[in-house]
N, C-alpha and C positions, 0 to 999 in steps of 0.2 A: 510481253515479248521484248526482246533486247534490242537496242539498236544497232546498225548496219558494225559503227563504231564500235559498238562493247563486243559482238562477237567479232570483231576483228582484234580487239585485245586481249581475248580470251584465247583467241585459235595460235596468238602469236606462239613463236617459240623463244621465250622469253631468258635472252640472252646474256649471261654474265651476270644471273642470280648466285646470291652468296649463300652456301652448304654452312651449317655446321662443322666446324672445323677446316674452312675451307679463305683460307688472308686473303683479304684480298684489299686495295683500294677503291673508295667511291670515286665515279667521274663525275661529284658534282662540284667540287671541291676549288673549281675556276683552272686549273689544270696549271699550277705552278707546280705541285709537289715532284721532286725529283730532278727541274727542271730548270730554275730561277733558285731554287732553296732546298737545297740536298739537305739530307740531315747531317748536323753537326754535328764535327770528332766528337767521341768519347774522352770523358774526362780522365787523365790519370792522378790525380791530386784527392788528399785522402786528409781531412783535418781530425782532428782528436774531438774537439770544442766547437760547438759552433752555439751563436747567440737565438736564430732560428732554424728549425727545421722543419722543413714543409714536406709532406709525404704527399707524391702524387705530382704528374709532369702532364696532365690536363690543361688547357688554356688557364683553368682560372688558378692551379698551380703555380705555374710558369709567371703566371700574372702578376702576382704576389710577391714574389721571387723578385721580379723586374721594378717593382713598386717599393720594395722595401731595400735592393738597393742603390737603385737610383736616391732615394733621400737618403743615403748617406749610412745606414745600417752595416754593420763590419759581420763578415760572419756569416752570411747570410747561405744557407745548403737547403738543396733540393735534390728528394731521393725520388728515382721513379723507376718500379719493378723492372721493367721494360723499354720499353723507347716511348718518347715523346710523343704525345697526343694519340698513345693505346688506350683504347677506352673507349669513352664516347665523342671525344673529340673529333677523333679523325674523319667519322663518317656523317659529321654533321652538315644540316641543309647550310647554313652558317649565317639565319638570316639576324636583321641588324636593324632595329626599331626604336624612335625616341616615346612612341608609345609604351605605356602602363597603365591600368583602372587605378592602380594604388597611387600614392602621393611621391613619396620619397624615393619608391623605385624607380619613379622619373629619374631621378640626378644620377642613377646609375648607369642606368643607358646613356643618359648625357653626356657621362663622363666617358663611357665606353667608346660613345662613335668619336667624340673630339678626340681619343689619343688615339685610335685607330686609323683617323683622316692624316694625321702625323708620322705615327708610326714607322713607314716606310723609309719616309725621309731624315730620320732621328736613326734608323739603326742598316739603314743601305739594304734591307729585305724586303722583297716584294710581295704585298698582303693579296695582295686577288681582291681589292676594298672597291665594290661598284656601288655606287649612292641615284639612283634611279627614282626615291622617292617609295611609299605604299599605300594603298587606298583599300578600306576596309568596304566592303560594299554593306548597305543597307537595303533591304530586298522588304522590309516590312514596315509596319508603322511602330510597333514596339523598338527597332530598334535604332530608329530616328530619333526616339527620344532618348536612348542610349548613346547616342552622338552628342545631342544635346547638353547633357547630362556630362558626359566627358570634357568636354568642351569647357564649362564652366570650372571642371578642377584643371582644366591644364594652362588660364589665363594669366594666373600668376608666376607659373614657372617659366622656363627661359625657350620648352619645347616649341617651334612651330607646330599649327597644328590647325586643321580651317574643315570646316564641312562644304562640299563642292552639291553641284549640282549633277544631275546624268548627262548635261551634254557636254560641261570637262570632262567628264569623266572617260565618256567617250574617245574625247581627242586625244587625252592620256593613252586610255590601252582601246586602240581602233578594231582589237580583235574580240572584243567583249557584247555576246546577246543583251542588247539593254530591257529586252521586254518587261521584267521585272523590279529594273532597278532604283530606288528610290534617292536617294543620296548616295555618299560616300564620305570618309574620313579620312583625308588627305594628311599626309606627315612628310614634309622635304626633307631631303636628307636620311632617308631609310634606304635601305636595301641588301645587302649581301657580301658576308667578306669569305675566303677560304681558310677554311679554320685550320688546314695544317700551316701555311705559310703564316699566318697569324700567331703560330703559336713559336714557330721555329723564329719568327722576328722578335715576338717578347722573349726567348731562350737568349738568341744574340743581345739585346740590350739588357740581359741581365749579368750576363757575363760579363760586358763591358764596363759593367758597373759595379763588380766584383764579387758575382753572387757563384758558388759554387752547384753545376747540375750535376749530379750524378749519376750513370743508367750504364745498366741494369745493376741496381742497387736495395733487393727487397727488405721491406724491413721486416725482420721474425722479431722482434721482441719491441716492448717498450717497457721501461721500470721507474715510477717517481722517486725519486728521493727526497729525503727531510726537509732537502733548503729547497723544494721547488725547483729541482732542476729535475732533467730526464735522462738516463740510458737509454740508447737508440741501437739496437744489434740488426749490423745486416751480414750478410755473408763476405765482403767484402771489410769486417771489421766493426768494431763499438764508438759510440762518438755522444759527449757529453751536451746538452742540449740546454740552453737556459729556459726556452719555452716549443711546443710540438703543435704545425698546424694540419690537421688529416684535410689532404682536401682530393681524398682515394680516388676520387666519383664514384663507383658502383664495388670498389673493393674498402668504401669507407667503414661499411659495417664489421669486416672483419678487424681492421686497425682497429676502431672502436670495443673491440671483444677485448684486443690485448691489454684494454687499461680496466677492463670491466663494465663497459656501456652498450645496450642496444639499439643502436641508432635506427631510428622509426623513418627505414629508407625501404624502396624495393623498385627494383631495376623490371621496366617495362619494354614491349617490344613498339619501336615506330616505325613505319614504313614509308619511303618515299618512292617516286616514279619521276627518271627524267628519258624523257624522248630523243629521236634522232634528230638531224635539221628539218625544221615545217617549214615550206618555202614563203608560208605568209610573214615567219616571224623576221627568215632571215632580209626578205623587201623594207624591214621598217629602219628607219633612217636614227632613232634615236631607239636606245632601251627602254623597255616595259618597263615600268613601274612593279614592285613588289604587289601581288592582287593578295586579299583575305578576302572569302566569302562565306561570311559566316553563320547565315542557315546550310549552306556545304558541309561546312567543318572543314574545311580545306586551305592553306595557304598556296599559293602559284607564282612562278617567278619564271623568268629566262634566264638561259642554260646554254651559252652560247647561241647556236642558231632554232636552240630547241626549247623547249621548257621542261620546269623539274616540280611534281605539286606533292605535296605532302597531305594525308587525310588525319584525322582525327578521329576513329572511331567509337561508337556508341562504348558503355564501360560495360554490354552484354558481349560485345562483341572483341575489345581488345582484350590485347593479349599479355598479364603479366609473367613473369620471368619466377614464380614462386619460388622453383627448385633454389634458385641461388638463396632466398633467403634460409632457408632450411639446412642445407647442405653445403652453403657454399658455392663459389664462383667456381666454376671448375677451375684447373690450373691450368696456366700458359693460356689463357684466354687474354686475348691483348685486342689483335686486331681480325679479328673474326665475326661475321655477321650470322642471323638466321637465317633459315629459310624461308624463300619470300612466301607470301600466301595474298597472293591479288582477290580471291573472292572476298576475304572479310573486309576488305576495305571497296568492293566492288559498286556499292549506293555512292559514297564518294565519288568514284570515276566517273560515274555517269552524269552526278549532278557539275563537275569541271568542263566536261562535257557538253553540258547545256548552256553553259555562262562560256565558254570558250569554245566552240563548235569547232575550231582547226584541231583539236586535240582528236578528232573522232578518225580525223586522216591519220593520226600519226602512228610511228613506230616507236613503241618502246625499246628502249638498247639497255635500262637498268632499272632496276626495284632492288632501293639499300633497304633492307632491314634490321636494324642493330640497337643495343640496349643502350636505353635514359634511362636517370635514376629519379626517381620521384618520390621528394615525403607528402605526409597525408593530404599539406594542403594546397602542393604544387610548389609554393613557394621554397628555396633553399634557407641553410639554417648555416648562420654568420654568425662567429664571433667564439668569445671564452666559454666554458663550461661550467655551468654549477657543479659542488661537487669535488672536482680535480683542478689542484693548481695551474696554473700556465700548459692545459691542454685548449687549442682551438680548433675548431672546424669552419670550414669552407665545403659544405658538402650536397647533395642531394638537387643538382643543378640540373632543372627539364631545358630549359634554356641558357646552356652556358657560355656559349657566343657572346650574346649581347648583356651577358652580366660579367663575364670576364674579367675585362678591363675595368669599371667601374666599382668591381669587390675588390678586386688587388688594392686600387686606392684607397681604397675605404678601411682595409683591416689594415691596411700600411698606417695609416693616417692612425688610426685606433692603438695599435700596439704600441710607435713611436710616440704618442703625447700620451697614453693612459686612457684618453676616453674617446666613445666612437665621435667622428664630425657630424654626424646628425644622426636624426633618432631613426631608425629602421627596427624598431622592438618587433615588425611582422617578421622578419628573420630569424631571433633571437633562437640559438638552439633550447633557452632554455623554457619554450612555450609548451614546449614537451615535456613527459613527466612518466611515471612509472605504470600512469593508466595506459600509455599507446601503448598496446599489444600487438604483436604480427597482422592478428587478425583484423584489427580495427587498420590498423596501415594500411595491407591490403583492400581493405573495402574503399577507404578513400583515395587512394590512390586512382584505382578503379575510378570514382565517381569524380576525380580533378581530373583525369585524360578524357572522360568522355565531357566532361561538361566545360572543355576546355575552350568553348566558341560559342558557351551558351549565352543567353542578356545577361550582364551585370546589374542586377537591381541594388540600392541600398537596403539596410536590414535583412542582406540577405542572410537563407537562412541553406544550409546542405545537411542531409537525412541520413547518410551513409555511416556504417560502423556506428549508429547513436541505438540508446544508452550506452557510456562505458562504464567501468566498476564505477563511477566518479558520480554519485545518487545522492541527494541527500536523503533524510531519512520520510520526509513528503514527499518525496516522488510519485508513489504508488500511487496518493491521496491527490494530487494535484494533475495525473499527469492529463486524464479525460477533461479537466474541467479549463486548461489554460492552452495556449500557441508557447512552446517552450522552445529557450535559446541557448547553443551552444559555449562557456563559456571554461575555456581549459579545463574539457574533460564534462564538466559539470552540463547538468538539464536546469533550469534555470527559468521560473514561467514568466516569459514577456507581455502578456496579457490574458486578459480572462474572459470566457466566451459569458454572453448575456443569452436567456432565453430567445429564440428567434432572431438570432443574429446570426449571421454567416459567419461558422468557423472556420478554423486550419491555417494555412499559409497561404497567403493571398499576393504575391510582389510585385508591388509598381512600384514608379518616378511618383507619383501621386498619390492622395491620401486613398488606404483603403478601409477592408475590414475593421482592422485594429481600431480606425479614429475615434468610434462613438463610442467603446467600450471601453478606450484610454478615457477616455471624459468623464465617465461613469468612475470608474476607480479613481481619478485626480478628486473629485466631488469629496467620492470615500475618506479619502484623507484630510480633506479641507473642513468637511462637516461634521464628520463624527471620529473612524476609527477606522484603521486597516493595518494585516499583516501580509508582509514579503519574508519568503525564504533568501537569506542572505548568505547562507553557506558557501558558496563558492568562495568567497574572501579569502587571503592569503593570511595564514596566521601564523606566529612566529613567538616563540617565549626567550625571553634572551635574561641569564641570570648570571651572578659571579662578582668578585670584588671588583672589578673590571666594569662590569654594566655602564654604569652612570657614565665612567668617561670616555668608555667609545661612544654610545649613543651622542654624549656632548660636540664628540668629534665627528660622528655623520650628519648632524641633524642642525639645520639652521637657526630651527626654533628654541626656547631654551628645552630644558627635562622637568616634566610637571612632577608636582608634589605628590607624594605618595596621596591615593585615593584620586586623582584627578587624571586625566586626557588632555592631551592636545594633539593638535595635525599639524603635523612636521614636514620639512620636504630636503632630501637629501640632495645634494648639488654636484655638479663634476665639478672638475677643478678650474675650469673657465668658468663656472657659476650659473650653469646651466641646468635644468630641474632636472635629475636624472630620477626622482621618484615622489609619491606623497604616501605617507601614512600615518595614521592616527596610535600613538604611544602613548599607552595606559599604564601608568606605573600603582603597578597592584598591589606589593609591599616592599619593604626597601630593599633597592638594588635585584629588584626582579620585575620584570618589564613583560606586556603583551603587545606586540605590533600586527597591525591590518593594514592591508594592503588587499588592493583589486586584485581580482582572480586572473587578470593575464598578465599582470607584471612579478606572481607571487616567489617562481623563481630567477626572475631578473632579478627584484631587489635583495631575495635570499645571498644570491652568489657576492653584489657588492658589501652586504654585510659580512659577509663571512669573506674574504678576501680583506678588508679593514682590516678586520680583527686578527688576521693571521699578521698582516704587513706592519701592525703596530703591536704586536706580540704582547694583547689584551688577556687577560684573566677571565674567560666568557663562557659560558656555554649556549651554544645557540642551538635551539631547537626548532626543527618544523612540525606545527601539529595542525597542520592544513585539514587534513583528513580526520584528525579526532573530532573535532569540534565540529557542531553544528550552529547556524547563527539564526534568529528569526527580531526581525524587526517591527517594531510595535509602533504606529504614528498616526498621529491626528487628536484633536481635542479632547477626546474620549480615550485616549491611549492610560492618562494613571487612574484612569476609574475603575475600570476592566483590570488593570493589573493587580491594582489596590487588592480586590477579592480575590488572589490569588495567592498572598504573601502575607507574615505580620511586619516586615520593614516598612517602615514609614516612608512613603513616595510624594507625599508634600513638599513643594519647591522649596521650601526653606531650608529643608533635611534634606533633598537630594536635589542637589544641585545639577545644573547643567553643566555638561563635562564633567561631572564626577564618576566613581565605576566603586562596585560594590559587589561581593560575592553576598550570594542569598539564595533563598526558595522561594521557586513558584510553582503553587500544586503541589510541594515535594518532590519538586526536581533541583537540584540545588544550579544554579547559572550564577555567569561574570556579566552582573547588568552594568552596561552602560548609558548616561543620561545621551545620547546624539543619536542624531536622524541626517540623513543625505535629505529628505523630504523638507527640512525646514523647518517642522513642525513639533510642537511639543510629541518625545519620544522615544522610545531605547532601545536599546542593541542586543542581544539576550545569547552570550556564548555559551552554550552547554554539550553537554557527549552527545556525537549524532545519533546514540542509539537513542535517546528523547526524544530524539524531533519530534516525533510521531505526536508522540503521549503530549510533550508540551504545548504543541500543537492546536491539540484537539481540546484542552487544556481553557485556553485561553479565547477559543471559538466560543465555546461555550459558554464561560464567563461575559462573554463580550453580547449574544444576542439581545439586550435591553437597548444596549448601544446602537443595533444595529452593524454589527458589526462585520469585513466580508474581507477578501485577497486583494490585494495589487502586487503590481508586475514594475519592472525594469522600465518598463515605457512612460508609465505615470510618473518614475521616481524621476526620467529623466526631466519630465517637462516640470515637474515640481523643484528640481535642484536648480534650474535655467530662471524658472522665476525668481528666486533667492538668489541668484548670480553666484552660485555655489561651483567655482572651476571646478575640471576634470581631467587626470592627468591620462595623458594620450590624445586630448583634445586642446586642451586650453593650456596645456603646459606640459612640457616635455624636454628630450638634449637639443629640441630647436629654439627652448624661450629660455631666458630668465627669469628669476621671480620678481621681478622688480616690472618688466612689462607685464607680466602676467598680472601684476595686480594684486600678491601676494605680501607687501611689504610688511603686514600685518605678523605673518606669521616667521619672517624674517628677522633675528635679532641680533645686527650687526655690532652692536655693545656689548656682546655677553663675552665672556673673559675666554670662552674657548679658543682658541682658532680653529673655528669646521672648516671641513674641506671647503673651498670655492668662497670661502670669505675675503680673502685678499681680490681677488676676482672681481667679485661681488661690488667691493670698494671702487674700485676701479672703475666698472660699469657705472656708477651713479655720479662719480665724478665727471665723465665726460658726456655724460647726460644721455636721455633714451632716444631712439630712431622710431618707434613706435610704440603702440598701447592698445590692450585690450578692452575694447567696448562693449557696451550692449543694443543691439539692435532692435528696433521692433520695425515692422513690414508687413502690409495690406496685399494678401498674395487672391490666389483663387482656389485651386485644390493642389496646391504644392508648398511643402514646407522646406527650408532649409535645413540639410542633414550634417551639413561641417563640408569644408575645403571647397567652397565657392567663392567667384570671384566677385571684389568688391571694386565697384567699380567709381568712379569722380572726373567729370568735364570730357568725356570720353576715354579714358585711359583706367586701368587694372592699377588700383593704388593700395590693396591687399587682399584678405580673404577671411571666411570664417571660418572656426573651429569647432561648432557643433550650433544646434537649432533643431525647434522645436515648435510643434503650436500651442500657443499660451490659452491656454480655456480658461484663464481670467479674461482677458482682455477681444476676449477672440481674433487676435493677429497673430502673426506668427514672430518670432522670438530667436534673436541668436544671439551669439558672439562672435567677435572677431577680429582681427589684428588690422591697424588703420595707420597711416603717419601720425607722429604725435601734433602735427599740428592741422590734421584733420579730425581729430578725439575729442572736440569741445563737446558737451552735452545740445543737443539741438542741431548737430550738423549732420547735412543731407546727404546722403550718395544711394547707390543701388546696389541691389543686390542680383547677380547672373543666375535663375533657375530655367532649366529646361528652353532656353534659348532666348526668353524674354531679360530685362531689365524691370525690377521694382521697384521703386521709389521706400528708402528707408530711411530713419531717424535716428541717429544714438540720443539713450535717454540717459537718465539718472538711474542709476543701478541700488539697492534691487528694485525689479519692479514691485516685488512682493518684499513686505520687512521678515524677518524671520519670526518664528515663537518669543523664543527668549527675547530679543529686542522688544515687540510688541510688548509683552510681559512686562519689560522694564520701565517701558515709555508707561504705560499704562499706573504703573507704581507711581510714579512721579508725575501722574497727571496728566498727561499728554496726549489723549486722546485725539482730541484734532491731528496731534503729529501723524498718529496713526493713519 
């Protein structure tokens, strides 16, 4: 039965709900619009040329606009169909948090709320900006260690950020049932700004600063031309574009149609409820704090003397917007909401209800319901496009309030120097790829809206829209018998179940399932023999008179000799790791490159962007999808091979680093001598229609051996003992190679000038700030996963990059970035997991030597070195 409360918000007659086709404004919006900040003239100025053009007068449009040219950008035009902040801007709740699980999207928000706490005062407009603070509540034990857990990656960033007890919490928000409550995650400095007056104040400071807005200005066409410029037709006339950023929101997928892209967006329905005045709120002497309560799924805030809460419903029960994908945004849809529908978010009401008991008095006066745009993985997709010259997006923003501000600086900062200020590759549009289908969109989208306030575990893993076409050719054969992980596109087995062990997906802070059967496989490789499906890899054949000296020019390392590999790592122009991959040059002036499966169209775009801007002789091709890869490693790996081939696999004849076409079984592959495991081993690229066959192939062969699977899990703790970096962890546009530890692979004498070598220079001249170490650490049932705080004498003096536990040594194992004059071997600090402090060592790296060293020391005697 319902409570006294819910049938009194049921019986309401529920006032100033928004019809289909029926404008209207939200009153949650802090009640400046109209009022403090009319909307500004319409432009009459009409340029031929402009340097940017930004499609879409969205905050984070606008934002952009304001950001590019404030630093100084000539030229600068923004077109928006309609008026300013039509879309989903206008009706947003506009809340404003230095909170993020992810790492980097911290500095977004960061950046957002500091120019927004400005704002006002820089351009004379009044933002509605109230900083109250928000406290995420903790109602369980799972998600206290999800505090925990956060806690540890937010030490090194600049964010406040502190886990409270229940009886601050209380004093905080005095209207809150604490019966349940366990902690809370406190962030100062959060709260709520009004996203029209926000957006119509970044409009003003972009004019100021000489950017051109245009409205109503739609654009029907877009055309590239030869030099990498654009035609932009709107009704209002044509205009010459050096580069086009879509940043539509929910009309992005159409501008996207006009240049030939599907952009893997779909516009959801969200619901919010704000009350009339509750007389308990309006007695309180200072403002609520922003509440999340997140077994609710609810966020809640004050509303002048009311409150305003937003639900999150289940993904059976929200509601996407499909027609628009399908058919299109209807037209003249600007500022128009749906019809509201209170039952489906009705479990919500009740549980706000429970946690806030004044709400059961109150009168609702509004339920906005209007469309956000949402890709697969919630996250928005920033930056250039593979594919199309100087086309960008800014697009698919569930939260674009508080990313705003902090994207405009971000792609201002990117476009003006060439490369982005730091790595956000979870943005990158180009993580998507021709497997997202409508349908798979749709599925997760679905499963990001409802699981949008579920526990963040590490290794987590989401089930929605999987398998896509993106199989390799073991899937069929693997998929009952491993825990398989998502890896752009790809199924990918993470571990391999053992008789009578607990399968499936198991997530915690702590060690589960997976640990005793990663053990088992790490052995597999150390003692005998194992095969990993490696397909996912990004692969690349790059050929033409040209080859040799673009790669010269990307690549820091030198270009190996025909028949050999080496691991290269491409730089931005501050000399910053913008990539790694291993270059096989297979015969003259025709080259095979690998690359991880989630940078394989990031690095695609900056090579083929080179090559066009240095007007190389090249052809570059993607055979991602042709190839299949299986990786062969451990002691017994050329025994097993041997019987499969007549090429000679004798180390003398097949060297390490070498690569060789041949047969195996009669499948013809591009062997490679290298292993990510460390271990003697090779790489085996052949057509994914083989997998199967080679496969089964080489199982076979192998049973004398003993021979069985490994997963992504084992290769990670296997690469971490060989202190074998990983880019995205150990190295990325946040490091250098030179702290990374890479100088190895770095060759600043070779005659080319690669990109980021002057740079490069420069950095080792004025010497390093920090270095990457190797950790080991005595924990209990917690391992270190990457981005935890390192701590020295009381104080956050860096962090790590990735960890694992070492089943040699039985401790656990990381890396991680420390002052350089904390980096001696032998020196002590801790490591931050799950709210304790461990006491850790940097050792002498690796802890394990690799194959081929052993091998060599071994040659030369050296046993004991061993």
């Amino acid at each position: 039965m319902l409570r006294p409360g819910v049938q009194r918000l049921r019986g309401l007659p529920l006032r100033g709900l928004g019809l289909p086709g029926s404008p209207r404004r939200s009153l949650s919006v802090g009640g400046h619009e109209g009022k403090d900040n009319p909307p500004l003239p319409a432009e009459t100025r009409w340029k031929d040329r402009a340097e940017t053009v930004i499609i879409g007068g969205g905050c984070v449009g606008v934002s952009l606009a304001y950001h590019l040219a404030k630093a100084g950008m000539k030229d600068v035009v923004l077109l928006e169909k309609s008026e300013l902040t039509a879309g989903s801007t206008w009706h947003a709740a506009g809340l404003t948090t230095y909170f993020h699980p992810g790492i980097n999207l911290k500095k977004i928000h960061y950046d957002s709320i500091k120019l927004y706490e400005k704002l006002e005062e820089e351009t004379g407009q009044v933002v509605g900006f109230h900083q109250p603070g928000s406290i995420r509540i903790a109602t369980t034990p799972v998600r206290v260690d999800e505090f925990k857990y956060q806690m540890t990656r937010t030490g090194w960033h600049a964010t406040e950020q502190y886990i409270i007890e229940p009886e601050k919490i209380q004093e905080m928000f005095p209207l809150l049932n604490m019966n349940k409550i366990l902690a809370g995650l406190y962030n100062p400095g959060d709260g709520h700004i009004d996203p029209y007056s926000l957006t119509m104040a970044l409009a003003a400071g972009a004019r100021k600063y000489g950017a051109l807005l245009k409205y109503p200005a739609p654009v029907t066409s877009l055309k590239p031309r030869s030099d990498g410029t654009w035609d932009v037709e709107t009704p209002q006339g044509s205009m010459r574009a050096n580069r086009i950023v879509n940043a539509a929101g929910f009309w992005a997928r159409e501008i996207g149609k006009m240049v030939g892209l599907e952009h893997p967006l779909i516009p959801v329905q969200h619901q919010y409820v704000v009350t009339s005045t509750i007389p308990e709120v309006k007695a309180l002497k200072r403002e609520l704090p922003v509440l999340r309560d997140l077994e609710g799924s609810y966020y809640l805030r004050q509303e002048r003397d009311g409150l305003l809460f937003g639900p999150y419903e289940s993904q059976e029960k929200m509601q996407v917007q499909d027609s628009w994908v399908t058919s299109g945004v209807p037209p003249g849809f600007g500022k128009e909401l749906f019809e509201s529908d209170l039952d489906r978010i009705m479990e919500h009401v009740e549980a706000a209800m429970e946690m806030v008991p004044v709400l059961k008095k109150a009168d609702i006066i509004n339920i906005v319901n209007g469309p956000i745009t949402y890709s697969p993985d919630i996250l928005p997709m920033v930056g250039p496009h593979q594919g199309l010259r100087n086309y960008w997006v800014a697009i698919g923003f569930g939260y674009g309030i508080i990313h705003a501000g902090g994207i405009g600086k971000y792609l201002s900062d990117w476009i003006l120097h060439g490369e982005p200020p730091f790595d956000l590759i979870e943005l990158d549009p180009n993580r998507y790829g021709k497997w997202t289908t409508t349908r798979y969109t749709e599925a997760k989208a679905r499963e990001s809206y409802g699981f949008n306030n579920i526990v963040g575990y590490p290794k987590e893993e989401r089930f929605a829209g999987r398998p896509t076409q993106r199989v390799s050719g073991l899937y069929k054969t693997l998929e009952s018998k491993c825990s398989m992980g998502f890896h752009a596109g790809w199924e990918q087995p993470h571990w391999f179940y053992r008789p009578g062990q607990d399968t499936g997906y198991r997530p915690s802070f702590r060690r589960t399932n997976w640990f005793e059967p990663v053990g088992s496989e790490y052995k597999q490789v150390m003692q005998r023999v194992g095969v990993i499906d490696l397909t996912p890899f990004g692969k690349f054949n790059i050929k033409g008179q040209d080859s040799t000296r673009l790669l010269d020019h990307l690549f820091a390392n030198v270009i190996p000799k025909v028949g050999f590999t080496n691991i290269s790592h491409m730089l931005t122009p501050k000399g910053r790791v913008y990539a790694e991959l291993t270059v096989s040059h297979q015969s003259p002036g025709e080259f095979l490159l690998i690359t991880g499966s989630g940078s394989e169209l990031h690095d695609l775009r900056w090579i083929e962007e080179e090559a066009v801007k240095g007007g190389y002789d090249v052809e570059i091709k993607n055979i991602t999808d042709e190839l299949g890869v299986l990786g062969v490693a451990g002691p017994h790996a050329r025994k097993v091979l041997q019987k499969l081939t007549s090429e000679d696999l004798s180390d003398d004849v097949f060297k390490f680093l070498q690569t060789k076409s041949l047969k195996v079984s009669n499948i013809p592959v591009t062997a490679i001598r290298i292993s990510y495991t460390g271990e003697l081993g090779w790489e085996l690229y052949h057509r994914r229609e083989d997998s199967a066959a080679l496969y089964n192939a080489i199982m076979d062969a192998g049973q004398e051996e003993g021979i069985d699977n490994f997963g992504t899990y084992a290769m990670n703790a296997l690469r971490l003992e060989k202190a074998f970096r990983a880019w995205g962890s150990e190295m990325n546009c946040d490091t250098n190679p030179l702290e990374a530890g890479l100088e190895y692979f770095v060759k600043l004498n070779k005659p080319a000038d690669f990109i980021g070598k002057q740079a490069l220079k420069q950095i080792k001249a004025e010497g390093l700030k920090r270095r990457l170490v190797c950790l080991t650490l005595a924990t209990d049932d917690v391992d270190p996963e990457g981005n935890e705080s390192i701590w020295h004498k009381g104080k956050v003096v860096g962090n790590t990059t990735s960890g694992s536990y070492s089943y040699s040594i039985q401790k656990s194992l990381a890396f991680a970035y420390v002052p350089v004059e904390l980096s001696k071997v032998g020196q002590q600090v801790e490591v931050e997991l799950l709210g304790k402090h461990y006491p850790a060592t940097i050792i002498q790296e690796p802890l394990v030597l690799t194959e081929p060293t052993r091998n060599r020391l071994q040659k030369k005697g050296g046993k004991d070195k061993i």
